[in-house]
N, C-alpha and C positions, 0 to 999 in steps of 0.2 A: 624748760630744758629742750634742745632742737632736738627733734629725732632725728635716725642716721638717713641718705639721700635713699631713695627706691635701687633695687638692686633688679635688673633688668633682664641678667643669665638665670635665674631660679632660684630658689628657697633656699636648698640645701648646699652645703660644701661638702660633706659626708655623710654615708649612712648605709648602717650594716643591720642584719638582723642576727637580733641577739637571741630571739626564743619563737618560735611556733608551735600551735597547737590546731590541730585538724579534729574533729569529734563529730562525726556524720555531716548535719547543715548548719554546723557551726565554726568560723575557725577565728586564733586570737593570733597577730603577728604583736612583738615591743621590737622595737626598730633602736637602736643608738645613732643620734645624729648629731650635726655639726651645724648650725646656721651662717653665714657668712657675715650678719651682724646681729648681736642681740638675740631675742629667741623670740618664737612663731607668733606673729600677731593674730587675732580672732580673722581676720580677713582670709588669710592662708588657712586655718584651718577650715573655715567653712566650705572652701576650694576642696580639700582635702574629702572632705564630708560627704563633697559629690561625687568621687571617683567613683566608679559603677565596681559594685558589690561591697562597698563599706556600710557597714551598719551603724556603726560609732568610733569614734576617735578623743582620746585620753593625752595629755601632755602632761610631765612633771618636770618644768623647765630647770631642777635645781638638778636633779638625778641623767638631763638630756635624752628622756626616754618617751617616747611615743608609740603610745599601746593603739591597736585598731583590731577589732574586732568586724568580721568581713564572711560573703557568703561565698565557702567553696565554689561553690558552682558557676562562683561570676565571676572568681578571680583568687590569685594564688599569694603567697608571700610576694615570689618572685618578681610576680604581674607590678602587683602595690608599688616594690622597691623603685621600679625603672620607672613608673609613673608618676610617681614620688619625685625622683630626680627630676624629672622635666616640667615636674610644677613650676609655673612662674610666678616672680614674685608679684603681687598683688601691683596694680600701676599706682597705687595711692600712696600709700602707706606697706611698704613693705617688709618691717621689722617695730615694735615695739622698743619702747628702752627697755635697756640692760638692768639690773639688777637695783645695782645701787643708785641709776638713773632714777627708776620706779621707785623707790623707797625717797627718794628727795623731791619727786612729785607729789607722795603722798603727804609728805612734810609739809608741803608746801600748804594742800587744803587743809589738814586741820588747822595751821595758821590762820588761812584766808575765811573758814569756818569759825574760829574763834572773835578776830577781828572783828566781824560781823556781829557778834553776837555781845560783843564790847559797845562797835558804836551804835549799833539798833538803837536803843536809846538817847540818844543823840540825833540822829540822820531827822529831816523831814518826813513827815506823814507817808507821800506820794513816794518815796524811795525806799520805802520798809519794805513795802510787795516786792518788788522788783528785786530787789537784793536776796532776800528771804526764798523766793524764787531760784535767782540762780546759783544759791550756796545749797537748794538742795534737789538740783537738777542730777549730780553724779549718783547720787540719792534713785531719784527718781526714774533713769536710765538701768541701773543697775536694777529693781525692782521690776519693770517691764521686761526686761529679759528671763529675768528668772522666773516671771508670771507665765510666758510664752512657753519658757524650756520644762518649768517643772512645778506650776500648777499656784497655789496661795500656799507662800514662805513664809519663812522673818521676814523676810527682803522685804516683804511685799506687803505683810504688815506694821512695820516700819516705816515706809512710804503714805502708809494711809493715814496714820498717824500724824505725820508733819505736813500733811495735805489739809486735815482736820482743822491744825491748828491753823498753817496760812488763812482757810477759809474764812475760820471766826478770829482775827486779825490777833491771835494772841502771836504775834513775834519772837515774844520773850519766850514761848514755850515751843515755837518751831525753831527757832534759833539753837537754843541748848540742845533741841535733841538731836538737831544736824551734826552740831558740832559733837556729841558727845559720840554718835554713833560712827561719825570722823576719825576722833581720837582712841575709838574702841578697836574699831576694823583694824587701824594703823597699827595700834598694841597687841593685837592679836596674832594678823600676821604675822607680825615682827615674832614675837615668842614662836611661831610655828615655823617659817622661815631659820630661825637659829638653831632650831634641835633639829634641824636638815642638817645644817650647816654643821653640827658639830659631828655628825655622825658620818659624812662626808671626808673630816677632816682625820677620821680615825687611818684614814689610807691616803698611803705617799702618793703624790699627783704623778704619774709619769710625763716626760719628756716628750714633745711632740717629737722630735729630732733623734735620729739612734744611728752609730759609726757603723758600717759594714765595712768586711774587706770582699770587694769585686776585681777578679783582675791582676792582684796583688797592690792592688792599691787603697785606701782607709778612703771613702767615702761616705757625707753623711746622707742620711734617706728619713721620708718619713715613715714613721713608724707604722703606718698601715701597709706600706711598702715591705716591711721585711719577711720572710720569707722560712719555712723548715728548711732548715740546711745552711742558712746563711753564720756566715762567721762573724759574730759580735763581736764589736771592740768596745770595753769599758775601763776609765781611766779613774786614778782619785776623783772622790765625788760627783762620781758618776751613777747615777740610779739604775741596777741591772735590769733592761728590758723586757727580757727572755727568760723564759726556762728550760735550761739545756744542760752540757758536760761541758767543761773547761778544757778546751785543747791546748791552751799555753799561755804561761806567766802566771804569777802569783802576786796575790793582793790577800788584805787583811778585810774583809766582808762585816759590815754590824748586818744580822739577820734580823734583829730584834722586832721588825715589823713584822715578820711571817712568823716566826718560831718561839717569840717572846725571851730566847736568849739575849741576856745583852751581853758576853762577853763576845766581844768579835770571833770571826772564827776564818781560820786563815782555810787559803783554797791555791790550788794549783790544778795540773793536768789530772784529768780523771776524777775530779771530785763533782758535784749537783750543785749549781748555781740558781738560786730563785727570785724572778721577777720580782722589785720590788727592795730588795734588798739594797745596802748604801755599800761602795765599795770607798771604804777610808785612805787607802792608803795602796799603791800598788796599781798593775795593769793588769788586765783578763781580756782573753780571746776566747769566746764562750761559743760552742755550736749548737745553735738554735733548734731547740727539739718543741715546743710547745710556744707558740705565737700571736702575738693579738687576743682572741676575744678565749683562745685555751689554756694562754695563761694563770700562775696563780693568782697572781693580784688582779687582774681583769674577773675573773672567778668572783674572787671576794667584794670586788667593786658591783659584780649583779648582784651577789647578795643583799648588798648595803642597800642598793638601787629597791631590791625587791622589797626590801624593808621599811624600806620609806615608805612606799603605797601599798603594803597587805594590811587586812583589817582581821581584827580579831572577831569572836564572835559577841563578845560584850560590846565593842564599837561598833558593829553594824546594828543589833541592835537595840544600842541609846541612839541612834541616828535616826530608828525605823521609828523609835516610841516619840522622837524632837518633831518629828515630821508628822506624826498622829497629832501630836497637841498643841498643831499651829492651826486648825480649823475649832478646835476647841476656846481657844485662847479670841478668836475672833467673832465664836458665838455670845464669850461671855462678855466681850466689848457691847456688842449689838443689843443684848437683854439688858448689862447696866443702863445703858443709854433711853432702851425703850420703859424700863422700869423708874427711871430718876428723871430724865428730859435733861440729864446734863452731857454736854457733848465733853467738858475736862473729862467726865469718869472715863468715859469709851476712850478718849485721846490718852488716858493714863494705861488702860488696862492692854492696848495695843502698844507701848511701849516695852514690857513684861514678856518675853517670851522665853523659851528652854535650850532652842537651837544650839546656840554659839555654846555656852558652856559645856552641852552634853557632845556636840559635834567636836569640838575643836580641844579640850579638860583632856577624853581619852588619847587622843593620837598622839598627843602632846608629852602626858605622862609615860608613856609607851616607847617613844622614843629617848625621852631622859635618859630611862633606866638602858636600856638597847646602848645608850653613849655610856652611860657608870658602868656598865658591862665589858665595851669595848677597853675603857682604860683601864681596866684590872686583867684584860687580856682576853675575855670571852667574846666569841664573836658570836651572837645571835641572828638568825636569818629572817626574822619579823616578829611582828605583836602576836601573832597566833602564837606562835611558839614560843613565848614568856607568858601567855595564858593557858595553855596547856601543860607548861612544867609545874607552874604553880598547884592545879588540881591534881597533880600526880600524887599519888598514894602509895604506889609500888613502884618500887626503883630496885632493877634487876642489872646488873656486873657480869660483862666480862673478866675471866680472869686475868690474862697474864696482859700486861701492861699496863693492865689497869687498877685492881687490886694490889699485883703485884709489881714491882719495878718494871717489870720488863726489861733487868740486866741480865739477862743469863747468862750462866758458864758453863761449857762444857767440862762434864766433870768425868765422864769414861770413854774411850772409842773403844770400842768393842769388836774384832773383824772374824766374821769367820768364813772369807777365802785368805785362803795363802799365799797370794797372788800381792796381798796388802797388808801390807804395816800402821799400826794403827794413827802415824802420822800421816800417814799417804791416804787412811781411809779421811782423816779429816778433811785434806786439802782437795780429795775428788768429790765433798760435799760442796768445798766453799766454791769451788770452782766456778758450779753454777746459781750455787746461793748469793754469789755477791751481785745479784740481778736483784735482786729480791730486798725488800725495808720490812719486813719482821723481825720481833726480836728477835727468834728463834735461827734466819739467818744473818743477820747481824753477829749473833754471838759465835753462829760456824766460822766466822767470818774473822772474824777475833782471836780466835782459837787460833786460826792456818796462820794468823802475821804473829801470833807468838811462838813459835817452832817452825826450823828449817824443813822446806818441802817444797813441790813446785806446782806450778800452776797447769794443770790440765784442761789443751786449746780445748775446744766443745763449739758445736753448730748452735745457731739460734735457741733459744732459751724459751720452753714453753711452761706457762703458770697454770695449774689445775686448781680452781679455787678452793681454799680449804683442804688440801689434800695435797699439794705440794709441789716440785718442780720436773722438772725434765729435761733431756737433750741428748745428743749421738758423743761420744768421746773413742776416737781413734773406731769408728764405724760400729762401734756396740751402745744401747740404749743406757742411759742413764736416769735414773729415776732419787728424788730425797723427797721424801714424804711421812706420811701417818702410815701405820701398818694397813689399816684400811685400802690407803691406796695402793699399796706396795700388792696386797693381800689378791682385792675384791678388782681393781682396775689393770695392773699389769699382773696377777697371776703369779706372784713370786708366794714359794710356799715361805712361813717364818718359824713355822711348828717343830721344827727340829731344835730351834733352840730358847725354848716354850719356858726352861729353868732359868736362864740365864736372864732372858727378858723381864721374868716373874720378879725376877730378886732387886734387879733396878726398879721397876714399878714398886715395890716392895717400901723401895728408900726416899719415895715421894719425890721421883724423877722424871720427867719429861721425855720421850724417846724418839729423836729422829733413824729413820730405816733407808738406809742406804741400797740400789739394787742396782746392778753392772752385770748387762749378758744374759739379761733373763733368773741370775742366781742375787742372793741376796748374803749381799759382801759384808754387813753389819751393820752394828747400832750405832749410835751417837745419845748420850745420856746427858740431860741439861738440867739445871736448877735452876732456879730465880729464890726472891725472897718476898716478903708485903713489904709494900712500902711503911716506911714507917709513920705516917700518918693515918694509916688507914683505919686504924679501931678506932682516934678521936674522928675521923670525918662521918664513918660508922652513925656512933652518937650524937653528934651535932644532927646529922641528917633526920632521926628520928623526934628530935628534939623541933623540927623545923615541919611537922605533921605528915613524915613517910611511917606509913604502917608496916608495911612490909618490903624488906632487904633479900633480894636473892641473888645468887651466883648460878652461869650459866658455862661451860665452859666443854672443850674438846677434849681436856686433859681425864686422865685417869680417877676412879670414883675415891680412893683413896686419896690423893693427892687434893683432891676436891674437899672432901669430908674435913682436912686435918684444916685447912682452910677457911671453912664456913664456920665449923668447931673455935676456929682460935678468934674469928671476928664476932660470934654472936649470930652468924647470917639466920632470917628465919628458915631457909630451904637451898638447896641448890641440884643441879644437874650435868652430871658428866659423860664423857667420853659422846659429845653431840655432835654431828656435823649441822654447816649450817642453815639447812632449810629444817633442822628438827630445833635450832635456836628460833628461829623464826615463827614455828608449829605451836610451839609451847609460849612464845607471844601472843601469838592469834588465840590460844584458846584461855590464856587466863583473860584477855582482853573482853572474851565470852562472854566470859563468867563476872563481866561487871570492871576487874581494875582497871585503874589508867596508870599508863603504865610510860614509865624513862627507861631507856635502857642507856648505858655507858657503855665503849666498846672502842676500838680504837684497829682492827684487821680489816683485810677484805671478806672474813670468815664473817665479820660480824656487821656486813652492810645489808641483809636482809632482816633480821630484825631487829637494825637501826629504823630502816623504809618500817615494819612493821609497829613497832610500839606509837605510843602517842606522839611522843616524843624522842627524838636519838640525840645524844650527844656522844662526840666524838673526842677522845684523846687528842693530846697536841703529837704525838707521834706517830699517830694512825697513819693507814694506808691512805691515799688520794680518795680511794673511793668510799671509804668511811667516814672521810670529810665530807665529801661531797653530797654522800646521802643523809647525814646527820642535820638534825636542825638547828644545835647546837654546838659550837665547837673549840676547845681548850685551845689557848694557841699560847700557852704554856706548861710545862713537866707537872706532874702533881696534882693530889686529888682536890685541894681546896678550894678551886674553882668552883668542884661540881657543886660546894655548898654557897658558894659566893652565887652564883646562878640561881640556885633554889634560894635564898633568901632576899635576892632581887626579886626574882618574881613574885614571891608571896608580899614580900615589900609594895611595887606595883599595885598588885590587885587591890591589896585593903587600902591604897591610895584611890586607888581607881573607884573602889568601894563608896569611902567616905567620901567625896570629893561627886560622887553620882548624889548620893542622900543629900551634901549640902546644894546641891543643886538645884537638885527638886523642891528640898523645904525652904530655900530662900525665893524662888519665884515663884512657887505658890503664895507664899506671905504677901510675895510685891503684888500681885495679882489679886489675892481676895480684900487687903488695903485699897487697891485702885478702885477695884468693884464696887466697893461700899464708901467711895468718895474721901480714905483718908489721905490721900497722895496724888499731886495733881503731877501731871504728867512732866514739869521739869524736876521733882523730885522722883519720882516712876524713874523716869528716863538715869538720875544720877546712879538710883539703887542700883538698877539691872547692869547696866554697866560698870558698876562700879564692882559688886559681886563677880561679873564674870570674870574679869580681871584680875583681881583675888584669887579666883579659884584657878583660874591657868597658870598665874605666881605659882602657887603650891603644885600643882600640875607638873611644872618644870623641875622641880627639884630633885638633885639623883636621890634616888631609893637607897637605905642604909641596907647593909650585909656585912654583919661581923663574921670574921675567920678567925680573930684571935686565938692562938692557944693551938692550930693546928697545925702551922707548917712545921717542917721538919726539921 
């Protein structure tokens, strides 16, 4: 296959940084880039490598990410990026082939490996070397490098192997194991390569191309080009670039990629447009509030990105333990050989080694399940984090959205200035609650469009987290929040009407507090319900090894108790703000559990960050997504048990799949040792087994939800 001509202006055609990390004399840039053809050949990176303060440099050409880890003090993100750019491209060889180029090269040697190893038998005497030679040169190349980079391999005992046999003229047994070790790399990849691929494919590709209007005129731009503030144009079957507000026209939207609704969901002026999302039918002019790498789907693309290359801790290390017993594995070649005088045994016992099935079995099954996850609608952010739910034991709930629907209804306004009618008290919450994606304003929100009343204008809209809203209305302060905040932050007393509030508390009621002018104008009294799956997810979850079920919540301890009482919970905790949600993470985590927490607010994004593991509601706040390591990106609790049954799934894959690893090449190994397996049988075993064992590897993880939804 020709590769593409030398590219003469530089490496890159793009390249942004997507994450930095600074940590005293340490720091890590991952860069997103573009190559102008095919992706970065060894030449360019080793250019790369000398840049002054690079320590090391990572590529994962499926994800387009390149990590560099680099020394502060010699050089910055910043420095890297421009230097970056003006890399030029190698004079030789400027680009590697492309994907499926590489994959039909590779094709091509186990053919020309096999071939070989068909007419060896055949060919003359004086043409067996020579051939045998160069069918395991790529062989022998690829083993000198890794001898250089990272000490005695497989690689490297691999090579010594089919060196062995060249020497003592067995062909038939360097031949087979070129080729099988050919045929093995090729299938390996290949299965590691597709569970990229598939996981990749879980997110809509966007559009290099995106319409602006400049000027009053419809212009297309690239999409690194577009800008906050710019006005989007999206037409039928147009994939929304942006995350913004819809200034004008209507269309029928499939959300189904971000939100897991699949009923279309129509949009006009004044509604949230989400990157990613299909516009079916219909035109939008969308103003650009969140752009490129702030987007949601760009968002969920690092995730994915990130998920490909984190390592769990059981994968780092079966990697640490594959790596310990490739010195092992070549003492015990070295003692068959000096103990027997037979060079097949040592040829046999160096074809046996742990590497590939321990290295390549976990990352493999780890990603499976991360794809079986994504098509049931859970988006997982790496293999740590389906190892870590797995050993969870304790699994602690937010309440309202979570347990509960999170439909609420306001069921009282309650006012006590006379200044306000108890529909005017509603519509001066929503006013500024309709900033706001909590249930609790959502449902104010709800309230005001079911009864006539009008909208009070209001200055910039401030979020106190956990505690509520804020703003100026016709020059007096407006305040909707927790009594707490009303109470302990603005100073509004509430104790004069201490009875009234008592009796709704009483009725297992939610209570927003209303304050206008420094006086406190009234309540607003909400209700939700449990969803109704929640006592069978309840049960399935404990049934799935969670010992302990608790609720954490802000709401009232009544309201709480009648709750945990009707689920069975083992304990719960109320009326908390949320660094005391976070507190009582930290300290049961003390005390030994590992712990999931579920939660879906921005009350509940510290201890999401705290627990072992966070998973996040598909209705959550942004930033409860964002901190969670888990995340529903559909209504309903059965995910959370669809998750937890993957991952436990997983591991005991992970599990068996580690043991048959071990006990099949030790077998092949203490066989070789003792001379019953001469190295073109060695050589079929071990590859044949690993290959097996990546098959199973591959397979998505089962997770029954039967019997739960709603």
């Amino acid at each position: 296959m020709r590769q593409a001509a030398p590219v003469a202006d530089g490496v890159f055609a793009a390249l942004t940084i997507a994450h930095v990390i600074t940590r005293g004399d340490a720091g890590r840039v991952r860069f997103r880039y573009k190559v102008r053809a095919g992706v970065l050949c060894a030449a360019a990176q080793t250019r790369i490598a000398a840049l002054a303060g690079v320590r090391s440099t990572r590529f994962n050409a499926m994800a387009r990410s390149l990590v560099i880890e680099f020394d502060p003090a010699k050089t910055s993100a910043d420095s890297l990026r421009r230097a970056l750019l003006k890399l030029p491209a190698p004079p030789d060889v400027a680009v590697v082939l492309p994907t499926g180029a590489r994959d039909e090269l590779s094709g091509r040697g186990v053919a020309l490996t096999l071939l070989n190893l068909i007419a060896s038998g055949q060919l003359p005497t004086a043409l067996r070397l020579p051939l045998g030679l160069a069918a395991a040169l790529p062989l022998g190349e690829k083993a000198l490098a890794d001898f250089r980079a990272n000490g005695m391999t497989s690689h490297v005992l691999e090579a010594i192997a089919v060196s062995i046999s060249l020497t003592r003229r067995d062909f038939t047994a360097a031949n087979t194991t070129t080729f099988m070790l050919a045929l093995g790399e090729y299938l390996e990849e290949s299965i590691a390569r597709r569970s990229d691929a598939l996981l990749k494919h879980l997110l809509r590709p966007n559009s290099d191309t995106v319409w602006v209007l400049r000027g009053g005129d419809e212009i297309a731009v690239h999409a690194d080009e577009v800008k906050v503030g710019d006005s989007v144009v999206v037409a039928t079957g147009g994939v929304i670039p942006v995350d913004g507000t819809v200034l004008s026209g209507a269309a029928s939207v499939n959300e189904a990629a971000m939100t897991g609704e699949s009923a279309a969901a129509r949009k006009e002026r004044g509604h949230r447009a989400l990157s990613g999302t299909l516009v079916e039918e219909g035109r939008l002019i969308i103003y650009a509030e969140q752009v490129g790498a702030s987007t949601t789907v760009a968002r969920i693309a690092d995730y994915v990105e990130r998920s490909l290359t984190a390592k769990s801790a059981i994968q780092i290390s079966a990697s640490a333990l594959a790596d310990k017993l490739v010195p092992t594995v070549l003492k015990l070649a070295g003692a068959s050989w000096l103990l027997s005088g037979d060079w097949r045994r040592a040829a046999a016992v160096l074809q046996a080694d742990y590497s590939c099935a321990l290295k390549l079995a976990i990352p493999v099954a780890f990603k499976s399940a991360m794809y079986s996850a994504g098509q049931q609608n859970i988006l997982i952010k790496g293999a740590d984090a389906l190892e870590r739910l797995a050993e969870a034991d304790t699994l602690i709930f937010d309440k309202t959205g979570t347990l509960t629907s999170g439909d609420l209804e306001v069921t009282d306004a309650i006012t006590f200035d006379a200044d306000f009618s108890p529909e005017e008290l509603i519509w001066l919450a929503a006013s500024v609650e309709e900033h706001y994606f909590h249930p609790l304003a959502l449902a104010v929100v709800a309230a005001a469009h079911a009864i006539r009343g009008r909208h009070f204008a209001h200055n910039e809209v401030e979020f106190v987290v956990a505690h509520g809203v804020s703003s100026v209305i016709e020059g007096k302060r407006v305040v909707v929040g927790s009594r707490h905040f009303v109470e302990q932050h603005e100073h509004i007393d509430a104790s004069p009407w201490n009875a009234e509030i008592s009796r709704l508390y009483s009725e297992g009621k939610t209570l927003l507090y209303i304050g206008y002018g420094g006086k406190l104008s009234g309540v607003l009294a909400l209700k939700d319900h449990l969803r109704p799956e929640s006592r069978r997810v309840i049960a399935r979850l404990r049934a799935l090894g969670v010992k302990r079920l608790m609720m954490l919540t802000g709401d009232h301890e009544s309201r709480a108790r009648e709750l945990a009482d009707a689920l069975g919970l083992d304990g719960f905790h109320a009326e908390l703000l949320p660094e005391e949600k976070a507190g009582i993470v930290e300290k049961l985590k003390s005390a030994g559990a590992k712990i999931a927490f579920v939660g879906d607010g921005i009350n509940d994004a510290p201890a999401l960050a705290a627990a072992h593991v966070g998973i996040a509601m598909q209705k959550g706040a942004d930033v409860a997504r964002l901190t969670a390591d888990i995340v529903l990106l559909e209504d309903g609790m059965k995910n959370i048990v669809t998750a937890k049954g993957i991952a436990n799934a997983v591991m005991r894959r992970i599990d068996s799949n580690y043991k048959l690893t071990l006990g099949l090449n030790t077998g092949i190994l203490s066989a070789a040792a003792l001379g019953m397996l001469s190295p073109v049988a060695a050589t079929i075993l071990h590859n044949g087994s690993t290959l097996g064992i990546l098959a199973l590897a591959s397979l998505p993880p089962a997770s029954r939800t039967d019997g739960i939804s709603e």
